[in-house]
C-alpha positions in Angstrom: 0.0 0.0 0.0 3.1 2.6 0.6 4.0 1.7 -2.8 3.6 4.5 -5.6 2.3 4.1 -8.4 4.3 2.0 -11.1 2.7 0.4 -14.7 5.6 -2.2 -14.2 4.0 -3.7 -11.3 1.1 -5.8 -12.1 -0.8 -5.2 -9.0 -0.8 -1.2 -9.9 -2.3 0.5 -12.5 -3.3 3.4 -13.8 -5.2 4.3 -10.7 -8.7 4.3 -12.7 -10.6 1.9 -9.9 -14.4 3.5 -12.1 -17.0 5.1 -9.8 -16.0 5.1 -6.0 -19.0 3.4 -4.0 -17.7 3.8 -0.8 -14.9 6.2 0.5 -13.6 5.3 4.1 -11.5 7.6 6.6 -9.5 4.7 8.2 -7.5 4.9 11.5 -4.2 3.2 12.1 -4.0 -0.8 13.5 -3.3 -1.2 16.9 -0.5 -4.2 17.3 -3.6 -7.0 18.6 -5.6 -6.8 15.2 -2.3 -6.2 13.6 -1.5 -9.7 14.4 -5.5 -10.6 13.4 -4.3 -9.0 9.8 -1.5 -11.4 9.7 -3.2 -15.1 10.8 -5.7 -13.8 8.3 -3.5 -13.1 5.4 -1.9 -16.2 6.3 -4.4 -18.6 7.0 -4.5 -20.2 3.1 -0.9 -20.6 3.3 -1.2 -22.8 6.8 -4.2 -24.0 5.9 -2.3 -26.3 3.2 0.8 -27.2 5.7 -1.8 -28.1 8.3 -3.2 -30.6 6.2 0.3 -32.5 7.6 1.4 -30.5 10.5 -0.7 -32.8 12.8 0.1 -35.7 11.1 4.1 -35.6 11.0 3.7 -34.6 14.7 1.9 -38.0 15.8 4.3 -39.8 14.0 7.3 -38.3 15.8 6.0 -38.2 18.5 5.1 -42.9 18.0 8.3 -43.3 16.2 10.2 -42.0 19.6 7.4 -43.8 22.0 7.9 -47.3 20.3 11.8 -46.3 20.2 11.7 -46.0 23.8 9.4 -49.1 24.1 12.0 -51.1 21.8 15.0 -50.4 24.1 13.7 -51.4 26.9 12.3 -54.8 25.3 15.4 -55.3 24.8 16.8 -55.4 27.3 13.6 -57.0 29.0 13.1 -54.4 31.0 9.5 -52.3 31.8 9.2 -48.7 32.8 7.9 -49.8 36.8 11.2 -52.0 37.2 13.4 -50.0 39.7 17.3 -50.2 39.6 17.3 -49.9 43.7 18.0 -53.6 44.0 20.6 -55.7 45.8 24.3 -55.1 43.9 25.5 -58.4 44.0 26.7 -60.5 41.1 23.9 -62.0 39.9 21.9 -58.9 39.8 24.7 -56.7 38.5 24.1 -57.9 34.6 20.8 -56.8 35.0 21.8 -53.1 36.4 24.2 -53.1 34.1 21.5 -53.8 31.2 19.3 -51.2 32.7 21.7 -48.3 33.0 22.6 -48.8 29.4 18.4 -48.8 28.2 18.0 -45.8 30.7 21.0 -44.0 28.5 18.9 -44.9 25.5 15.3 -43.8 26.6 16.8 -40.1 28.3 18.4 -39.4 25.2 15.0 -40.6 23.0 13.0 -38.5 25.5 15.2 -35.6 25.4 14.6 -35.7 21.2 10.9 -35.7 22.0 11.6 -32.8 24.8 13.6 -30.6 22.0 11.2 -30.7 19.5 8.2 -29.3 21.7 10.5 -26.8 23.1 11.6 -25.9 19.4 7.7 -25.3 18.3 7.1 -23.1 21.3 10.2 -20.8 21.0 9.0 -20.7 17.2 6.0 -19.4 18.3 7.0 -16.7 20.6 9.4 -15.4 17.9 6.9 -15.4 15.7 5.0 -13.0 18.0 8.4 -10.7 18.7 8.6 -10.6 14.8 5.0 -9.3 14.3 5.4 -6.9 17.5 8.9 -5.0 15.6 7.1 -5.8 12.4 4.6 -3.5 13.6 6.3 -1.4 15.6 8.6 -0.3 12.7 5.7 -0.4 9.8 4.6 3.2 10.0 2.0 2.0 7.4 0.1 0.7 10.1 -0.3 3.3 12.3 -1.1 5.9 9.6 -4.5 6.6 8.9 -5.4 6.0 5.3 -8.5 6.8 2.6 -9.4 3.6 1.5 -11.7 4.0 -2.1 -13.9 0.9 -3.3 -14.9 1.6 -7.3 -16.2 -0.5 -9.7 -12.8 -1.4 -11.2 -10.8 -1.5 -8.3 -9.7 -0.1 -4.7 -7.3 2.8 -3.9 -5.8 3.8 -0.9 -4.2 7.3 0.2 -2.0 8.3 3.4 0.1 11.0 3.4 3.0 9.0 1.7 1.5 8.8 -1.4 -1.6 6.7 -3.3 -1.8 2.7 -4.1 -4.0 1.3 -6.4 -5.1 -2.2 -7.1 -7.5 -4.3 -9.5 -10.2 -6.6 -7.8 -8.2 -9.5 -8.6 -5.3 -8.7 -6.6 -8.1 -9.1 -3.7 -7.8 -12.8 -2.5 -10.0 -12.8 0.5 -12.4 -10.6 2.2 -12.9 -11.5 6.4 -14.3 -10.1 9.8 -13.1 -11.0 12.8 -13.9 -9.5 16.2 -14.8 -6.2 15.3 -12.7 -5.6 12.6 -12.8 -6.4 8.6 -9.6 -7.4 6.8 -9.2 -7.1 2.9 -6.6 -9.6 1.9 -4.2 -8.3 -0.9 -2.8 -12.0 -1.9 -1.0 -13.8 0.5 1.4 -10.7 1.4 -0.6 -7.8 2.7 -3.9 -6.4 3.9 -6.2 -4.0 4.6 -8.0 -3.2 7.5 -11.9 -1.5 8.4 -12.8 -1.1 11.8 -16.4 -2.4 11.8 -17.5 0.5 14.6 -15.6 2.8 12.1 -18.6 5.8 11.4 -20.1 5.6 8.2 -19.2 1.8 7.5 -21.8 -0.1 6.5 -19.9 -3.8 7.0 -23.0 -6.1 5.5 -23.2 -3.5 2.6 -19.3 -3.3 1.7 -19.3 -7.3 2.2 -21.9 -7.9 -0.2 -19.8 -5.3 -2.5 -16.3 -7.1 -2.4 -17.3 -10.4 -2.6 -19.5 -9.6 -5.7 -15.7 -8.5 -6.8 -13.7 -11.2 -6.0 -12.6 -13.6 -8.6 -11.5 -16.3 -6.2 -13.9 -18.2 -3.7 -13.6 -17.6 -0.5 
């Protein structure tokens, strides 16, 4: 959107969006529907890798149970055997076989540990990324004119004018209290719906009548 206009880019043109239908005084994002903007922009995109996220995870997560389970079969040992037994020579194989299975089952345990741990921190830098993201975008805490025509959308803050075709529009959402315009999988645009003036149901009906792609 802080993008000027430029015929080389094929999501600008020539800035003719046809007759406006509805012109919008918007108000810059505050960081928590920031972050709304981005799960929603995103969502297609993990949407697909979900399909297998779940799936990969169980399988891990088996492969290093029955691991575990394996080592100690081998050894024929079972998770409620105790190593505090008398240390005399006939048991002292069977310590000795248990402190090597134990070494096993830490280290398989440890793997399944890690990767947990690995998923969380991604998570929370995820969140630290979207925070500076935000804190450094001074897109999103300008107020903008956001245009809807028959052709097209344009939006204006004091940087300049954008301008982009309905099919640049891949997605059209509202989620607690705010509407999100997704410009393909990259970048959005945001309405408060308690914003004055906005009509949510109306504008809806008016982008989705747009949109070349299903929702």
């Amino acid at each position: 959107m802080n993008a000027s206009l430029n015929k080389n880019n094929f999501e600008l043109y020539d800035g003719d969006i046809g007759e406006v239908k509805y012109r919008l005084n918007v108000p810059g994002l505050p960081l928590s529907h920031y972050r709304q903007g981005c799960r929603i922009v995103l969502r297609p995109l993990r949407k697909r890798r979900l399909r297998y996220d779940p799936i990969l995870v169980v399988i891990i997560v088996y492969a290093l149970l029955a691991l575990a389970n394996m080592a100690l079969a081998r050894f024929d040992i079972t998770l409620f055997m105790t190593v505090f037994q008398e240390t005399d020579d006939a048991d002292f194989g069977f310590s000795h076989r248990w402190w090597g299975a134990s070494v096993m089952v830490f280290f398989l345990y440890a793997a399944l540990f890690g990767f947990f741990f690995a998923y969380f921190k991604f998570l929370r830098c995820n969140r630290r990324f979207q925070k500076r993201a935000h804190d450094y975008s001074r897109l999103a805490e300008m107020n903008y004119c956001l245009e809807l025509g028959e052709y097209g959308l344009r939006c204006q803050t004091k940087n300049g004018i954008s301008c982009y075709r309905w099919d640049c529009v891949t997605n059209f959402t509202n989620h607690k209290g705010m509407s999100f315009i997704s410009l393909f999988a990259t970048s959005f645009l945001w309405i408060p719906d308690d914003l004055e003036g906005y009509d949510r149901d109306a504008v809806a009906v008016f982008i989705r009548s747009k949109l070349t792609r299903p929702i």
